[in-house]
C-alpha positions in Angstrom: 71.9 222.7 136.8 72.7 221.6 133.3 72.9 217.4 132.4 76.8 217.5 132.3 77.1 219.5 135.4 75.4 216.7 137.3 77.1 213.9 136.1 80.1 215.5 137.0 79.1 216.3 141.0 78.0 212.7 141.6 80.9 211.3 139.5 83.5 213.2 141.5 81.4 212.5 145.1 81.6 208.3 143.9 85.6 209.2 143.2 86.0 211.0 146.2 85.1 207.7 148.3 86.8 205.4 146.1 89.9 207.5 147.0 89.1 207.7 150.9 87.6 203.9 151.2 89.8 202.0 148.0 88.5 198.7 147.1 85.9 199.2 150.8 84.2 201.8 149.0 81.0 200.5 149.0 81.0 198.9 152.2 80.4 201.9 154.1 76.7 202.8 152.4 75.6 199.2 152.9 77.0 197.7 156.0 73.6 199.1 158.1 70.7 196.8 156.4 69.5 195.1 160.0 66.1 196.9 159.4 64.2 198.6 157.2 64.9 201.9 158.3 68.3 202.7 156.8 67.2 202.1 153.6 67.3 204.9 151.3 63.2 205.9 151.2 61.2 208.7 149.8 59.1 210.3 152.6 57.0 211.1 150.1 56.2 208.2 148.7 57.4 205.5 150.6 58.9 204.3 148.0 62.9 203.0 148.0 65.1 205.3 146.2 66.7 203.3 142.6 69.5 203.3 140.6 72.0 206.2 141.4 70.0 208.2 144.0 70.8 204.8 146.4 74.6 205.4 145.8 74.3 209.1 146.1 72.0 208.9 149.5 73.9 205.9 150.7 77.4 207.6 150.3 75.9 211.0 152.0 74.1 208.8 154.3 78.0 206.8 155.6 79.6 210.7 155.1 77.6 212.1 157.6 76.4 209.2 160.1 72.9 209.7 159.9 71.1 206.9 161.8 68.1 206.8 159.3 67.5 206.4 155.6 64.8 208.2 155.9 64.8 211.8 153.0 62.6 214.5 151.8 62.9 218.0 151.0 62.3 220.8 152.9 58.3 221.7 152.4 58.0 217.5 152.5 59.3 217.8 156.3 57.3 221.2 156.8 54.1 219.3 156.2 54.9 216.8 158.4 55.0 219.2 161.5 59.0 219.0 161.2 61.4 221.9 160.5 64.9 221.6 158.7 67.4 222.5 161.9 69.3 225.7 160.7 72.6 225.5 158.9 72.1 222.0 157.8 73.0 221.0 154.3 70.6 219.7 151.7 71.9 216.3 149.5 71.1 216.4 145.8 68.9 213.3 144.5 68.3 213.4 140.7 65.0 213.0 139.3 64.2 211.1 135.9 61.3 211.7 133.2 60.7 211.0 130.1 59.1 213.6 127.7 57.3 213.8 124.3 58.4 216.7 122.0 58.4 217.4 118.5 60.3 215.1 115.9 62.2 218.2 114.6 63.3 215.3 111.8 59.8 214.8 110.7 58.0 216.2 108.1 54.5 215.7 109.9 53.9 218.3 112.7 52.6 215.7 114.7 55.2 213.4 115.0 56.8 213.2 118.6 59.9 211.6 120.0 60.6 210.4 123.3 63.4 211.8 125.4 64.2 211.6 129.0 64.3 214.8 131.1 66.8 215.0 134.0 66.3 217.4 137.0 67.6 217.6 140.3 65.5 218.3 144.1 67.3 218.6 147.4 66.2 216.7 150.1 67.4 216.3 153.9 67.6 213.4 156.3 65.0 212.4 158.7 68.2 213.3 161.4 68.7 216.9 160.3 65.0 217.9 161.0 63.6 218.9 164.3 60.1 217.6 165.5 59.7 214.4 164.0 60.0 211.1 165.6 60.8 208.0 163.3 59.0 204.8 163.7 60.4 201.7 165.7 61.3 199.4 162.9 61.5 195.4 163.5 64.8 194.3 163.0 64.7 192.0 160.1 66.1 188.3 161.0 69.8 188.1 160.6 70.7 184.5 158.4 73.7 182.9 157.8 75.7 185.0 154.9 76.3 182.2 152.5 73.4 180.3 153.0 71.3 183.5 151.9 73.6 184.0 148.8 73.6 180.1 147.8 69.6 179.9 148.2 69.8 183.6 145.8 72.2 181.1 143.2 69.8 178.2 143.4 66.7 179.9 143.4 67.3 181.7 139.7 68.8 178.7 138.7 72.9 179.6 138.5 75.3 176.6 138.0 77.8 177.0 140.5 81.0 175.2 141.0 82.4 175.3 144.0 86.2 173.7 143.8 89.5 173.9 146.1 91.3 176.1 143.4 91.6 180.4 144.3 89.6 181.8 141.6 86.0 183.2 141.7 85.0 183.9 137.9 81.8 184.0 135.9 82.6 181.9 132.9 79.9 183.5 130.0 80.7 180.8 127.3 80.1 177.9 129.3 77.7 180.0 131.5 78.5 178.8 134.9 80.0 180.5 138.4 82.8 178.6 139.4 84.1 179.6 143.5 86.3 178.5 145.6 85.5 176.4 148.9 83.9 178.4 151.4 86.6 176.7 154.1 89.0 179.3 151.5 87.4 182.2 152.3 88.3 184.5 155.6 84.3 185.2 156.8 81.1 184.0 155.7 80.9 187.6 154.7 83.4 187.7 152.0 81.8 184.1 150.5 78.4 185.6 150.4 79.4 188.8 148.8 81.9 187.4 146.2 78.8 185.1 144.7 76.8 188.2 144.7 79.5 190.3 143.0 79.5 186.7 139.9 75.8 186.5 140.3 76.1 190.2 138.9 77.9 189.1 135.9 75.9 185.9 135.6 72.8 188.7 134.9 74.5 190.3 131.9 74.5 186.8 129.7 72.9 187.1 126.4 70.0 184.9 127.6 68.6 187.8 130.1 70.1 191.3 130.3 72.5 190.8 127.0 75.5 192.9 128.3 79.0 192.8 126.6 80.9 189.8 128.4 83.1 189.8 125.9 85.8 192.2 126.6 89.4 191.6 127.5 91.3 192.3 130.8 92.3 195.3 131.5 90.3 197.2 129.0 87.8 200.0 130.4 84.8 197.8 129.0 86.4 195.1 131.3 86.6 197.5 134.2 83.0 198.8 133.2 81.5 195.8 133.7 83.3 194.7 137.0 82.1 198.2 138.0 78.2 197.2 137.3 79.0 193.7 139.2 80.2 195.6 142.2 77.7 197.9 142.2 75.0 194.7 141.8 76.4 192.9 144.5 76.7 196.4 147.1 72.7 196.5 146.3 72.0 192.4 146.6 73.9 193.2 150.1 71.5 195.9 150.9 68.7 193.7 150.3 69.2 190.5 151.8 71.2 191.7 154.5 74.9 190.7 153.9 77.5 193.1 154.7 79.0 193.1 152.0 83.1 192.7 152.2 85.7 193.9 149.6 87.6 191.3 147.7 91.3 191.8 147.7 91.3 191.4 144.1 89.2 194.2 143.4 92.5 196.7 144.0 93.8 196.3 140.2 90.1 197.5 139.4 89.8 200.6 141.0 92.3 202.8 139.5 90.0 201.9 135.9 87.0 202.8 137.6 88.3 206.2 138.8 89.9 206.9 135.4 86.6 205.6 133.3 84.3 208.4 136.0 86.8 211.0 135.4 86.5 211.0 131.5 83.0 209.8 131.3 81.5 211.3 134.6 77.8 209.9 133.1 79.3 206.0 133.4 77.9 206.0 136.7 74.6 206.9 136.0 74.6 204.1 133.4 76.2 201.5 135.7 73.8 202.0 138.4 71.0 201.9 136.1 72.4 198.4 134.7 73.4 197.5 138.6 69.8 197.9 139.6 68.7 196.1 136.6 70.6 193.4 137.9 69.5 193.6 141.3 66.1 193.6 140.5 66.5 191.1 138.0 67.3 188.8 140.5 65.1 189.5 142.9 62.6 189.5 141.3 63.7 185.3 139.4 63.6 184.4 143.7 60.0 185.7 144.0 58.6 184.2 141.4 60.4 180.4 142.4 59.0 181.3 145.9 55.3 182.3 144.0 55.7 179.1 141.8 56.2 177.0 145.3 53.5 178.0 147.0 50.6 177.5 144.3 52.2 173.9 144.0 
């Protein structure tokens, strides 16, 4: 399957739940975190799936109702003693690798450039597959919503104001989050997730991941960006267990998102890459406070 040709099939399975969910469109792929089994894993390696392969397994994964996150291909489930259960479909997961190959520009025969390799394997959930029996996972300890995404703020060091006005922004000139009170909000849910989705913008500042803030309302950068912060804050959900809840303000977006995939199908390949950037970004700032705590 050529590059373009794959871009195009996950762009128009993202639109396709855009269009069915609206602004819930990523609620349904990360509502099930209570344990570690529905997160999108390689069989094979054990590994968590990244960047787009978590959108495009998560999606498949609310589509169909599979109980597991649990995926690997057909001879990965062979040599495990299980079989595929006839007439069941296969789910596309896209595999990334980079490459060294001639510098055709280059005079010297041994120059080489870099370039990264796309290619696509199908795999099947652990519920399609006969003879297998999935591990009894612990059910991870279920906190308070907003006390897990204030300790995430405080932890990698965001300034956030919390006043009694109605706007939740990321202000990147004066770097700071400002929120409403939590008392404003409808759920704990919707708190917790709205500082997730501004923690995602609060990553892009020119002092860590240096992505363009700087774009005016309504513009496709604008709706680009709000895309990668929505995407962050579906994945932050994931991991520390919030289910994450749409913000009302979030319709005006969506039609930009769904144009932006249609004539650039590849934009979601880049924001999920930047999302998981993000993600793991701040993650990772919350370890190391937790590292730096316990040595002291």
């Amino acid at each position: 399957m050529l590059k373009n040709e794959i871009h195009k099939k996950v762009a128009d399975k993202v639109i396709e739940q855009m269009k069915t969910h609206g602004t819930d469109w990523t609620k349904p792929w990360t509502t099930k975190g209570l344990s570690d089994e529905h997160i999108a894993t390689s069989m094979s390696t054990g590994n968590a799936y990244q960047g787009i392969n978590t959108l495009i397994l998560g999606i498949e994964k609310a589509v169909c109702g599979y109980s597991t996150g649990q995926w690997a291909t057909f001879k990965q489930w062979k040599t495990r003693g299980a079989n595929v259960i006839k007439g069941q479909k296969s789910t596309m997961v896209v595999f990334f690798k980079k490459i060294n190959v001639k510098d055709e520009a280059s005079d010297n025969e041994n120059d080489t450039i870099t370039i990264p390799l796309m290619r696509t394997f199908n795999v099947f959930n652990a519920d399609q597959v006969d003879g297998y029996e999935p591990p009894v996972y612990e059910k991870i300890e279920r906190r308070e919503p907003q006390t897990v995404a204030n300790q995430l703020a405080l932890d990698v060091g965001a300034e956030v104001k919390n006043n009694a006005g109605d706007r939740a922004f990321y202000s990147p000139n004066k770097d700071f989050i400002n929120m409403p009170l939590i008392e404003q909000f409808k759920n704990d849910n919707l708190y917790a997730s709205t500082l997730l989705h501004e923690l995602g913008h609060w990553t892009g500042h020119d002092t860590r991941l240096k992505r363009n803030l700087k774009n005016s309302f309504g513009t496709q950068d604008y709706a680009y960006e709000e895309l990668v912060a929505e995407l962050t804050n579906a994945m932050l959900c994931g991991s520390l267990n919030v289910d994450i809840e749409p913000r009302p303000d979030h319709a005006k977006y969506l039609n930009g998102w769904i144009e932006k995939l249609k004539n650039k199908p590849e934009t979601i390949f880049r924001a999920c890459a930047m999302a998981q950037t993000a993600s793991n970004y701040l993650i990772q700032l919350q370890e190391d406070k937790k590292t730096i705590k316990k040595a002291a």
